[in-house]
C-alpha positions as CSV (number, residue, x, y, z in Angstrom):
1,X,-33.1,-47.5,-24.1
2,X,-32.1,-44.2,-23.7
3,X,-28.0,-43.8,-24.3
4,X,-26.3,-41.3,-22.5
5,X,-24.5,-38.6,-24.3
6,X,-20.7,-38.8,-24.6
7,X,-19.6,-36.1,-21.9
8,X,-15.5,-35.1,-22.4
9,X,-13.4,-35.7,-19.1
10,X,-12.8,-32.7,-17.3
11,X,-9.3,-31.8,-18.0
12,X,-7.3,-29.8,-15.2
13,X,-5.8,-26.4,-16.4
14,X,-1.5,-26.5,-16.7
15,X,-0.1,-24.8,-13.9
16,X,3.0,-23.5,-13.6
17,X,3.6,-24.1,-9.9
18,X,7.0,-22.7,-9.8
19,X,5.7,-19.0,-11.7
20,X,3.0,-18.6,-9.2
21,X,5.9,-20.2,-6.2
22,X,6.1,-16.2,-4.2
23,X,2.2,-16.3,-3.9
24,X,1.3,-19.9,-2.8
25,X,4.1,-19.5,-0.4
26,X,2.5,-16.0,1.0
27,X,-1.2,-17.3,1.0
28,X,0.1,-20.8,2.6
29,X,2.2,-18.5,5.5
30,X,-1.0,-16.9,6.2
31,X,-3.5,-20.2,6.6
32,X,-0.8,-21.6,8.9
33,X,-0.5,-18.4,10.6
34,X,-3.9,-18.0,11.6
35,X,-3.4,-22.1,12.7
36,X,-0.5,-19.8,15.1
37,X,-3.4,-18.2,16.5
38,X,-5.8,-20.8,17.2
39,X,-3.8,-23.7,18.4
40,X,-0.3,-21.2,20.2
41,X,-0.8,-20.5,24.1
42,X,-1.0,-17.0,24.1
43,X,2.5,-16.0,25.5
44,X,3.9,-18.0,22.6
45,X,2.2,-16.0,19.7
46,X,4.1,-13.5,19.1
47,X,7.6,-14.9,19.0
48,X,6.3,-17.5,16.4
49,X,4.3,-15.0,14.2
50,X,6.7,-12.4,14.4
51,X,9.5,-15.9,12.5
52,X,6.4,-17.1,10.6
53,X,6.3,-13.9,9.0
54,X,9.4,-13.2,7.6
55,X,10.2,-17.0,7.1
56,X,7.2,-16.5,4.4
57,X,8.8,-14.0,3.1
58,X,11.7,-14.7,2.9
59,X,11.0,-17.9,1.2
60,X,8.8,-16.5,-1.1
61,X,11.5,-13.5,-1.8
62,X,14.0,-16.8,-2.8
63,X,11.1,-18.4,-4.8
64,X,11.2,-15.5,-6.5
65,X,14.5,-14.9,-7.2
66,X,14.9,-18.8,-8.4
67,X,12.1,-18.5,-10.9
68,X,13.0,-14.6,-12.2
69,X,16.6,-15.9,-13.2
70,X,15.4,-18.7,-16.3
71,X,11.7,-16.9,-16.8
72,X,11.1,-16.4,-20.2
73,X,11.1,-12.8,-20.8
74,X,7.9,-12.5,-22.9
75,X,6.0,-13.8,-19.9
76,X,3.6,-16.7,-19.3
77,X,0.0,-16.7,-18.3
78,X,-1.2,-19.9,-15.8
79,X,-3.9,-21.3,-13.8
80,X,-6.5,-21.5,-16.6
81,X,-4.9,-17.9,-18.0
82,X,-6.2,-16.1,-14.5
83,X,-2.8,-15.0,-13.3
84,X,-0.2,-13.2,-16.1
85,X,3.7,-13.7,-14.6
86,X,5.8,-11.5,-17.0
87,X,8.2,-8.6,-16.4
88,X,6.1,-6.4,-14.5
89,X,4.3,-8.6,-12.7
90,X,8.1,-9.9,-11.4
91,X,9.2,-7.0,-10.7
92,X,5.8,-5.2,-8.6
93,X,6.3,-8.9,-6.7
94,X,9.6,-7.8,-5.4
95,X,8.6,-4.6,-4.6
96,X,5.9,-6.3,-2.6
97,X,7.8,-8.8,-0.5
98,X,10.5,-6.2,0.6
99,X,8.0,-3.5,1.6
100,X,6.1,-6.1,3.5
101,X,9.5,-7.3,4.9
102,X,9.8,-3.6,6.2
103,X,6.3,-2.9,7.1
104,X,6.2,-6.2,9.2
105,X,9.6,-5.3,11.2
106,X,7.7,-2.0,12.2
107,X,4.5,-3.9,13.2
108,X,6.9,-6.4,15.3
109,X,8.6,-3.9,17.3
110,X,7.4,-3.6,21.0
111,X,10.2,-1.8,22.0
112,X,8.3,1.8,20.3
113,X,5.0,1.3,22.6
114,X,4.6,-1.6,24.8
115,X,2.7,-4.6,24.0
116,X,2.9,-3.2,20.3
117,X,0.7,-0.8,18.7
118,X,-2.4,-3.0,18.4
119,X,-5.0,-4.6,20.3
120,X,-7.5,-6.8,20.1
121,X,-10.7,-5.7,22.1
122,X,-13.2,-3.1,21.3
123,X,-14.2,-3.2,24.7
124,X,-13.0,0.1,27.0
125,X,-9.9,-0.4,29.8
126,X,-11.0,0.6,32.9
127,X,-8.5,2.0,35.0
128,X,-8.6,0.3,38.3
129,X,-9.8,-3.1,39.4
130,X,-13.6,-3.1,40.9
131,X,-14.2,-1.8,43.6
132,X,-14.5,-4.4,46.8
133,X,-18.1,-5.9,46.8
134,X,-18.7,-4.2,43.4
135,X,-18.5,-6.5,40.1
136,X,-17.8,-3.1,37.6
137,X,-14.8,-0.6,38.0
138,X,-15.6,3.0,38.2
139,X,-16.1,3.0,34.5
140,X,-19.0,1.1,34.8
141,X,-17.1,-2.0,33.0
142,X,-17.3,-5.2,34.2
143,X,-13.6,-6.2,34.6
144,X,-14.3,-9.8,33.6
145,X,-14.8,-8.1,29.8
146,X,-11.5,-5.6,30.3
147,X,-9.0,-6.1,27.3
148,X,-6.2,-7.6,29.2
149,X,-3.6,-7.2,26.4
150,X,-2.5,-4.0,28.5
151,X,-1.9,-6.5,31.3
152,X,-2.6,-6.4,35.0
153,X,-1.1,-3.0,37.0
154,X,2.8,-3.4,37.0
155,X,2.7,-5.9,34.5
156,X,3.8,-5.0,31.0
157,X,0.7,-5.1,28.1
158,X,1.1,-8.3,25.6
159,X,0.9,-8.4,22.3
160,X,-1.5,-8.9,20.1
161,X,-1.1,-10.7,17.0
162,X,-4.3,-11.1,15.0
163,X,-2.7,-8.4,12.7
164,X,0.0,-11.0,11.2
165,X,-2.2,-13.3,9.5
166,X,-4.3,-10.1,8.2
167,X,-1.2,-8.4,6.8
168,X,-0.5,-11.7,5.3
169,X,-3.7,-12.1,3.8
170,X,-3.6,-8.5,2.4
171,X,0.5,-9.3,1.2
172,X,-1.2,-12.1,-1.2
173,X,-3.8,-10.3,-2.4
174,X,-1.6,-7.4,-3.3
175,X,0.7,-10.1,-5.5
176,X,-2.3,-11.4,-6.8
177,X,-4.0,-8.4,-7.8
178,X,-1.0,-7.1,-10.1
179,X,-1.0,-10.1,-11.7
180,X,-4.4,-10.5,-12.4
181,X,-5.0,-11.2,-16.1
182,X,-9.0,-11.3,-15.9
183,X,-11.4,-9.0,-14.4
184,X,-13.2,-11.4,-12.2
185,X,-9.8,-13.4,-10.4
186,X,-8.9,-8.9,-10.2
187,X,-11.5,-8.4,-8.5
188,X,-11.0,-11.6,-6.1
189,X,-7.7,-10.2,-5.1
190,X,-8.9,-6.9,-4.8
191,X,-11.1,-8.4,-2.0
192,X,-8.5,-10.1,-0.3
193,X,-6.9,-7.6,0.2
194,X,-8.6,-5.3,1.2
195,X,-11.0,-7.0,4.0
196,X,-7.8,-7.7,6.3
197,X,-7.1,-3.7,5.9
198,X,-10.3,-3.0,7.3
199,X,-9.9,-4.8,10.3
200,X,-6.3,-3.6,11.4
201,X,-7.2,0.0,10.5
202,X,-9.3,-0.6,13.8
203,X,-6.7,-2.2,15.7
204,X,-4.6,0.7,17.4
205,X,-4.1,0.7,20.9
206,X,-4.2,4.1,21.1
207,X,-6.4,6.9,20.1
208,X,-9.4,4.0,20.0
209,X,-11.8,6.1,18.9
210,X,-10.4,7.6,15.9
211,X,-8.9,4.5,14.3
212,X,-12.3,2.6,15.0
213,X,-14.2,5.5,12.9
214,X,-10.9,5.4,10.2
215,X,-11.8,1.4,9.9
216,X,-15.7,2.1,9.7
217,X,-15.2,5.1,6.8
218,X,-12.4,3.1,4.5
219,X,-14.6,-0.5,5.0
220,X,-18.1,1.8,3.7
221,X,-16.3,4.0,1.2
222,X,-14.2,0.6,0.1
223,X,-17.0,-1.0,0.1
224,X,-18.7,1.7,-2.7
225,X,-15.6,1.1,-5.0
226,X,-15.9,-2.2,-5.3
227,X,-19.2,-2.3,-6.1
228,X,-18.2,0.1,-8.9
229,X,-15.5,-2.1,-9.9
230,X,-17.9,-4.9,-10.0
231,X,-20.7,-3.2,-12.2
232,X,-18.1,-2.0,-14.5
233,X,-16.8,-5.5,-14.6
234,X,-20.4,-7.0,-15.1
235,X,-20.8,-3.9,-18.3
236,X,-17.4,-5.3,-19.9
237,X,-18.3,-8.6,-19.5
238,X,-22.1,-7.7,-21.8
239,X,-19.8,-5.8,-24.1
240,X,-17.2,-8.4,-25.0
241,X,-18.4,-11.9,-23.6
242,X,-15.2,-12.6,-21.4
243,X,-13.5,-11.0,-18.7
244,X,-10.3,-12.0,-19.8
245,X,-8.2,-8.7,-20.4
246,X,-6.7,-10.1,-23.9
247,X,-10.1,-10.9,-25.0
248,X,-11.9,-7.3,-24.1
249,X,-8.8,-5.4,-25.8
250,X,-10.0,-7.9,-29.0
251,X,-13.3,-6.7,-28.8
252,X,-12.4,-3.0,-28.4
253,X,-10.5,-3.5,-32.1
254,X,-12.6,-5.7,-33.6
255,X,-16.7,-5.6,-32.3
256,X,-19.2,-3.3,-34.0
257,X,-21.1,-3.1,-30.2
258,X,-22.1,0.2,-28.4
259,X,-19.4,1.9,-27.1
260,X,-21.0,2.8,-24.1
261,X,-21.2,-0.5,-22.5
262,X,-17.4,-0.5,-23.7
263,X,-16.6,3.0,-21.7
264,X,-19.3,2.8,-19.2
265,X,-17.6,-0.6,-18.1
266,X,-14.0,0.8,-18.3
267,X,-15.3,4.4,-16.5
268,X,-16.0,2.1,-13.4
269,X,-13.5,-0.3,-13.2
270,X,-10.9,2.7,-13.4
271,X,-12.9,4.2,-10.3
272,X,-12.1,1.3,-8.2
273,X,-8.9,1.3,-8.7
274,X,-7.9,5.2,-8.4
275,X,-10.1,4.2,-5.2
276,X,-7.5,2.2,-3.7
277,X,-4.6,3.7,-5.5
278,X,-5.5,7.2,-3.3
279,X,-6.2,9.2,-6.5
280,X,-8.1,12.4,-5.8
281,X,-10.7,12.9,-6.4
282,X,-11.1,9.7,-5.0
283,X,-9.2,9.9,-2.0
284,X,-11.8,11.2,0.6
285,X,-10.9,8.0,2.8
286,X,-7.2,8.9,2.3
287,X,-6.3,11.5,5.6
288,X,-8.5,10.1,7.8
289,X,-7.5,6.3,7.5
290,X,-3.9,7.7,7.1
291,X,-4.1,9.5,11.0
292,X,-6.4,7.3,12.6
293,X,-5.0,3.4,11.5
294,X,-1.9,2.0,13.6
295,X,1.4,4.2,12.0
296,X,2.9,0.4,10.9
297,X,-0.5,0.0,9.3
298,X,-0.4,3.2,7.7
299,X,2.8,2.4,6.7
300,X,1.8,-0.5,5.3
301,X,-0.7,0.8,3.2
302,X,1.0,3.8,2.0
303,X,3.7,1.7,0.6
304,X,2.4,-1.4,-0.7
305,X,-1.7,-0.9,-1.5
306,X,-0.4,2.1,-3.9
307,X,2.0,-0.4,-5.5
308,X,-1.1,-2.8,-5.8
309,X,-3.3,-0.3,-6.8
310,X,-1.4,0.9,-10.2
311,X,0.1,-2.7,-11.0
312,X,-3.2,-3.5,-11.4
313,X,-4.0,-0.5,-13.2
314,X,-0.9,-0.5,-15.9
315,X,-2.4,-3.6,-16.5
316,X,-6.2,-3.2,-17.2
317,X,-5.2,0.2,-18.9
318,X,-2.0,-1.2,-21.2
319,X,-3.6,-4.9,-21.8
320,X,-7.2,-4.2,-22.0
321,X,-7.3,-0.8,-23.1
322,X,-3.8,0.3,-24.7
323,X,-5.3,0.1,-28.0
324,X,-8.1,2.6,-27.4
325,X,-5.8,5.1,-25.2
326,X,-6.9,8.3,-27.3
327,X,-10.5,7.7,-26.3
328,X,-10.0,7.7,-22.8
329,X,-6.6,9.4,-22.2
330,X,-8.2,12.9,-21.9
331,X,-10.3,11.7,-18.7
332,X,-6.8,10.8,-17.4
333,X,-5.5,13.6,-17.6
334,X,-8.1,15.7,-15.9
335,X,-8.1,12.8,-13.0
336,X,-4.2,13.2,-13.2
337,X,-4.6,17.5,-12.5
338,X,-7.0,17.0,-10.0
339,X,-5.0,14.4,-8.1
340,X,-2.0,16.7,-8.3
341,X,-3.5,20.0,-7.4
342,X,-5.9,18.2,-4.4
343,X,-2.6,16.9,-3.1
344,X,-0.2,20.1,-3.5
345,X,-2.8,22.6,-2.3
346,X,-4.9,20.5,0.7
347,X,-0.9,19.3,1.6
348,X,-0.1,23.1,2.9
349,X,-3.2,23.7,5.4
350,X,-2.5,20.3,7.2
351,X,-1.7,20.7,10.6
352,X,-1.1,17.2,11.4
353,X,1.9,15.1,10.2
354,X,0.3,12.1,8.8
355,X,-2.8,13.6,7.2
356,X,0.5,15.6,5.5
357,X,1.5,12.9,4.4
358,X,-1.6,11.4,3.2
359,X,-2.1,14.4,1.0
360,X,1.5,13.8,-0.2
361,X,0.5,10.7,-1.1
362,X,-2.5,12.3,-3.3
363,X,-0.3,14.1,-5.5
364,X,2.2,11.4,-5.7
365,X,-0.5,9.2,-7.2
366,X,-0.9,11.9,-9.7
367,X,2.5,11.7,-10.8
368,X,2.1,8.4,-11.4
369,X,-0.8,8.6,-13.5
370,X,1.6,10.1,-16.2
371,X,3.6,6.8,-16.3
372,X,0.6,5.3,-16.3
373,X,-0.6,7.2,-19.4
374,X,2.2,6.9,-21.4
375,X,1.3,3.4,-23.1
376,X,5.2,2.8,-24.0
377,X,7.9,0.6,-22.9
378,X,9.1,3.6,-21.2
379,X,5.7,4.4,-19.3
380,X,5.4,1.2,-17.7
381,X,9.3,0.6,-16.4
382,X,9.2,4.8,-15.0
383,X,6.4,3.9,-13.0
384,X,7.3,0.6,-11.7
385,X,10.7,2.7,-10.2
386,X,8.4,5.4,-9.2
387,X,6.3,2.3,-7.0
388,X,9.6,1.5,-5.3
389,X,11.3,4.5,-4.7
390,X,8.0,5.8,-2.9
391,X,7.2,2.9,-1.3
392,X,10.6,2.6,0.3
393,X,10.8,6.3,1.4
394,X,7.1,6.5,2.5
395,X,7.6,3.2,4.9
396,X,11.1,4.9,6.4
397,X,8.9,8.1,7.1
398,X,6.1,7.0,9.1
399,X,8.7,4.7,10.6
400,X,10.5,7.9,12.1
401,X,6.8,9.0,12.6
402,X,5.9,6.6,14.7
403,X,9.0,7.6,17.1
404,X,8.0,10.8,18.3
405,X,5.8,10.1,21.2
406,X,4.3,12.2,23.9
407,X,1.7,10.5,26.5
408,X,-1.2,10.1,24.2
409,X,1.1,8.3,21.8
410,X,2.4,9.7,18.7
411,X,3.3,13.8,18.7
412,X,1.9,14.1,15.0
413,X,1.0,17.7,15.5
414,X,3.4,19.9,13.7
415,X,4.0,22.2,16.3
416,X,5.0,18.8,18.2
417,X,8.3,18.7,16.1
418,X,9.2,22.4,16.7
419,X,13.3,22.0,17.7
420,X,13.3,18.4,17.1
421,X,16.8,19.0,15.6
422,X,18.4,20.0,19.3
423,X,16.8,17.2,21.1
424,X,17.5,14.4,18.6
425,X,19.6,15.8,15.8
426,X,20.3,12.1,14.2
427,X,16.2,11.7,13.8
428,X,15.9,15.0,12.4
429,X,18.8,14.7,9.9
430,X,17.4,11.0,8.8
431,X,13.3,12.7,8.3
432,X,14.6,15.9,6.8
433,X,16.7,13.5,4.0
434,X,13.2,11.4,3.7
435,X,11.1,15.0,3.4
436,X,14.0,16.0,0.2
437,X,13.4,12.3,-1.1
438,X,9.5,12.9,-1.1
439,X,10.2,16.1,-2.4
440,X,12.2,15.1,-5.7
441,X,15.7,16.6,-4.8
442,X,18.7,15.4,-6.5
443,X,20.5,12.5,-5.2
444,X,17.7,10.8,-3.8
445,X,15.1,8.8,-5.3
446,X,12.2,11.0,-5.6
447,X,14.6,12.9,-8.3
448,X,15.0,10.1,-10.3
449,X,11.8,8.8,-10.3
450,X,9.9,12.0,-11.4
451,X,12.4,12.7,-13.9
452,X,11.9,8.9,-15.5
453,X,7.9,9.4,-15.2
454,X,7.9,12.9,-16.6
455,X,10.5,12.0,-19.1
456,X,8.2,9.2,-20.3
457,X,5.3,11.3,-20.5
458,X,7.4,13.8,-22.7
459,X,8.1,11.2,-24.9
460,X,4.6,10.3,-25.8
461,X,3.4,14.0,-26.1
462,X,2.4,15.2,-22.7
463,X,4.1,18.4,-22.5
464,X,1.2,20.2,-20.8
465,X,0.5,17.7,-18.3
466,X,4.4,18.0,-17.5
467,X,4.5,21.7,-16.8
468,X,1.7,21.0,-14.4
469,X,3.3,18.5,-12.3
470,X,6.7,20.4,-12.3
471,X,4.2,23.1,-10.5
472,X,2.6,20.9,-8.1
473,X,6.1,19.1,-7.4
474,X,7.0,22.9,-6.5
475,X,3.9,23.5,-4.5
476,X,4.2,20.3,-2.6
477,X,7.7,20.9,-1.7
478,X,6.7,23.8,0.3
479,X,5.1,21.4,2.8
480,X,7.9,19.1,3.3
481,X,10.3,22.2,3.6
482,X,8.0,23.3,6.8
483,X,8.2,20.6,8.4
484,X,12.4,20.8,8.1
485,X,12.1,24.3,9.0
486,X,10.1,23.3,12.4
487,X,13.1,20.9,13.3
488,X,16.0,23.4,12.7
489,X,14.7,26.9,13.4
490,X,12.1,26.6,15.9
491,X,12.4,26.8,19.8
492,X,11.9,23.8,21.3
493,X,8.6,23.4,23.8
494,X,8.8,23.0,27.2
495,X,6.6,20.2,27.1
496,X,7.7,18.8,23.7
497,X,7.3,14.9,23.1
498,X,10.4,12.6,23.9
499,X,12.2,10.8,21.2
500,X,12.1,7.3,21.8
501,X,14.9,4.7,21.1
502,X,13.8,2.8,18.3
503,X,14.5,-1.2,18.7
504,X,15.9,-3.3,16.3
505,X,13.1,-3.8,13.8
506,X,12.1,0.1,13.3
507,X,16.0,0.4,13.2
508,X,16.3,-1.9,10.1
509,X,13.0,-0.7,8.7
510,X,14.2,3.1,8.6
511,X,17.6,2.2,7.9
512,X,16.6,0.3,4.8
513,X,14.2,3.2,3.6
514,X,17.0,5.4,3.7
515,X,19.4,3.6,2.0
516,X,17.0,2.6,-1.1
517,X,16.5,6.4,-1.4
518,X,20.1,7.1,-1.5
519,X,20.7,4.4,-3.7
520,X,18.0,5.2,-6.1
521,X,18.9,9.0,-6.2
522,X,22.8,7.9,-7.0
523,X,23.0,4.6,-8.9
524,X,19.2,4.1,-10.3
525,X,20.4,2.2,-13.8
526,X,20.2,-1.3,-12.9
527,X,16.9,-1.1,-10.9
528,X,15.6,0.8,-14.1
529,X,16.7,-2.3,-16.4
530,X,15.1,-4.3,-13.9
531,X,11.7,-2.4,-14.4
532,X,12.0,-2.5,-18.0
533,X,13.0,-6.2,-18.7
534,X,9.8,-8.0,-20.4
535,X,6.4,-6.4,-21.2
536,X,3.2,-6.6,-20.1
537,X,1.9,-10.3,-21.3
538,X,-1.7,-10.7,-21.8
């Protein structure tokens, strides 16, 4: 008689439900969300997404505030050591839950373009009804296939709300990324989030045509980086036996193995994530995603994928590879130029206000790779403040943005905003103070945060690199200084686009932007202790 072998009972891994609260509470919000849109009567959608929504956030926002105020400040890592909840990870949480608080109220608001700024069908609105004793419309469409989200004639469009469970879905992803604490549950997260931007990139109800091709070019070239992340994860994986981040920094110290598996691996990992981070020059997708995706969208992932992007990058670069910073620091800083320069220069030939912006966004991402570089207490807490200061001032601007409207939907052409000032001088005063935020004057929080990220970068011997930025800062001013100068000194057009009357959710969106960024310009010490309370825990 054979016996059987003695086999150990499978133990379940701790979990510390009440760390990881903020993200079950944001992943559960978006299952039952998409239960909103299977089971809800259409009419009663959007009421009960538009509370779903910031019910989850809200709740996870308090989750998060209940656990932050008796964590232990060297951090903990949970769920089998796949998720790392320590300082940072707190902090980049916050960050995310307020700028998805924001960027929702601006996808909520129907009062900017009726029936919202999405929709749901691919399929071509035809203009008029069929013709009697025809079954197509002049178009050629059959009208039993016509997207009725714009609503029959006289009858105002509904809204569609597929978007809330995909911006939910991204939200999580985003918190999960930045607390990734191995490559594989990293690259997971990076996923999940980023197949729900695909989709609503596609989504806007106007200009079809260009946000379709925007969704098809960021889900191929997306597509590309991940694959890159994934091969670099498969080469770190051969070079130290784990993906755990701990366990590859171990190996980089300690394991006489090739060191090209160990920089090969790391080469594309880092591609992936200055991918989604908008780092040039990986940032091809960046201006054409930027104009073409729904402005809330946009907004959306101007503000909170950058956060994602270089939480998860301070990570893999400070945990995994802080040991071995001299080895690949000098591909940083050419990545860091290039990102800069691409941004400053390509920012002053833009014609069109978002794809501005979207190059703005370019060299931002290049200041931030000097916090990111500086592997010091003081690198890591600068570029956390630099994550919310831009994120809060990006998501006021395309807010404004997405007010100025003429009848093909948004005026983003710069000529469009020629004498803005006369016809709406309250809009014009609240974008130029966003423009000197971006910008880096004093008293807001652009000032403060490229003076804590260059300041870091001084302090662990990247003078050069600082004289550069502190020319591209210069350069890139010059952009947002045109655009003031086309408000306050231009002659208005005859036909010039109408301001619209924002409603109550782009109201508290924009008026939240521009009161972080005059906080953050004035007051910025406690927010800094915040960013630098408790390292990076591995």
């Amino acid at each position: 008689m054979i016996a059987l072998a003695q086999v150990a009972p499978l133990t379940a891994p701790p979990i510390d439900y009440a760390a990881i609260a903020p993200l079950l509470v944001v992943l559960g919000g978006a299952c039952v969300s998409v239960l909103f849109e299977a089971f809800l009567p259409r009419h009663q959608r959007w009421p009960a997404q538009v509370a779903l929504s910031v019910l989850v956030v809200a709740v996870a926002g308090i989750a998060l505030g209940v656990y932050a105020g008796s964590a232990p400040v060297a951090g903990i890592v949970t769920l089998a050591s796949a998720l790392s909840v320590d300082g940072p990870t707190l902090f980049l949480w916050g960050t995310l839950l307020v700028l998805g608080f924001g960027s929702l109220l601006l996808i909520a608001d129907r009062s900017v373009e009726p029936g919202g700024a999405f929709i749901a069908s691919a399929v071509e609105r035809a203009s008029v009804a069929a013709a009697p004793g025809t079954t197509t419309g002049p178009t050629g469409v059959d009208p039993e296939h016509v997207d009725r989200s714009y609503g029959a004639p006289g009858e105002a469009p509904t809204m569609q709300t597929e978007v809330f469970p995909f911006v939910l879905f991204a939200l999580g992803g985003m918190m999960a990324f930045v607390a990734a604490n191995d490559l594989l549950t990293m690259f997971v997260a990076l996923e999940v989030l980023s197949l729900p931007l695909y989709l609503v990139c596609g989504l806007a109800r106007r200009r079809r045509l260009l946000s379709q091709e925007a969704a098809v070019k960021y889900f191929l070239l997306g597509a590309f980086a991940s694959a890159f992340f994934l091969y670099g994860l498969a080469l770190l994986y051969g070079y130290a036996g784990s993906v755990k981040l701990v366990a590859i920094a171990t190996a980089a110290v300690g394991t006489p193995r090739s060191d090209a598996l160990l920089f090969g691996g790391l080469a594309l990992l880092v591609v992936g994530l200055l991918f989604k981070g908008s780092v040039g020059p990986f940032h091809t997708w960046t201006p054409d995603v930027y104009q073409g995706a729904p402005t809330p969208i946009t907004a959306f992932m101007a503000a909170c994928t950058k956060v994602a992007a270089f939480g998860a990058l301070l990570r893999v670069l400070h945990v995994a590879f802080g040991s071995t910073h001299w080895e690949w620091r000098g591909v940083m800083w050419a990545v860091a130029i290039a990102s800069m320069v691409i941004g400053a220069v390509l920012g002053l030939t833009q014609t069109d206000l978002k794809r501005m912006i979207a190059y703005s966004s370019v060299a931002h991402a290049g200041f931030l790779l000097l916090g990111v570089m500086a592997i010091t207490p003081e690198g890591v807490s600068s570029t956390l403040f630099y994550l919310l200061a831009y994120g809060f001032t990006t998501l006021a601007v395309f807010g404004v943005i997405s007010l100025v409207r003429n009848a093909d939907g948004e005026a983003t052409h710069l000529s469009q905003w020629a004498g803005l000032a006369k016809r709406s001088p309250i809009l014009a005063g609240v974008m130029t103070f966003l423009l000197l935020g971006l910008a880096g004057i004093p008293l807001t929080s652009g000032f403060t945060a490229k003076f804590a990220v260059f300041s870091a970068a001084l302090g662990d011997g990247m003078a050069p690199l600082v004289v550069i930025a502190l020319v591209a800062s210069a350069v890139a001013a010059f952009f947002y200084l045109r655009v003031i100068v086309l408000m306050y000194f231009s002659e208005t057009p005859e036909d010039g686009p109408t301001v619209t009357v924002p409603g109550a959710f782009t109201t508290v969106a924009i008026t939240l932007g521009v009161v972080v960024t005059l906080l953050l310009g004035v007051v910025p010490t406690l927010v800094l202790g915040w960013a630098g309370a408790g390292g990076l825990t591995g």
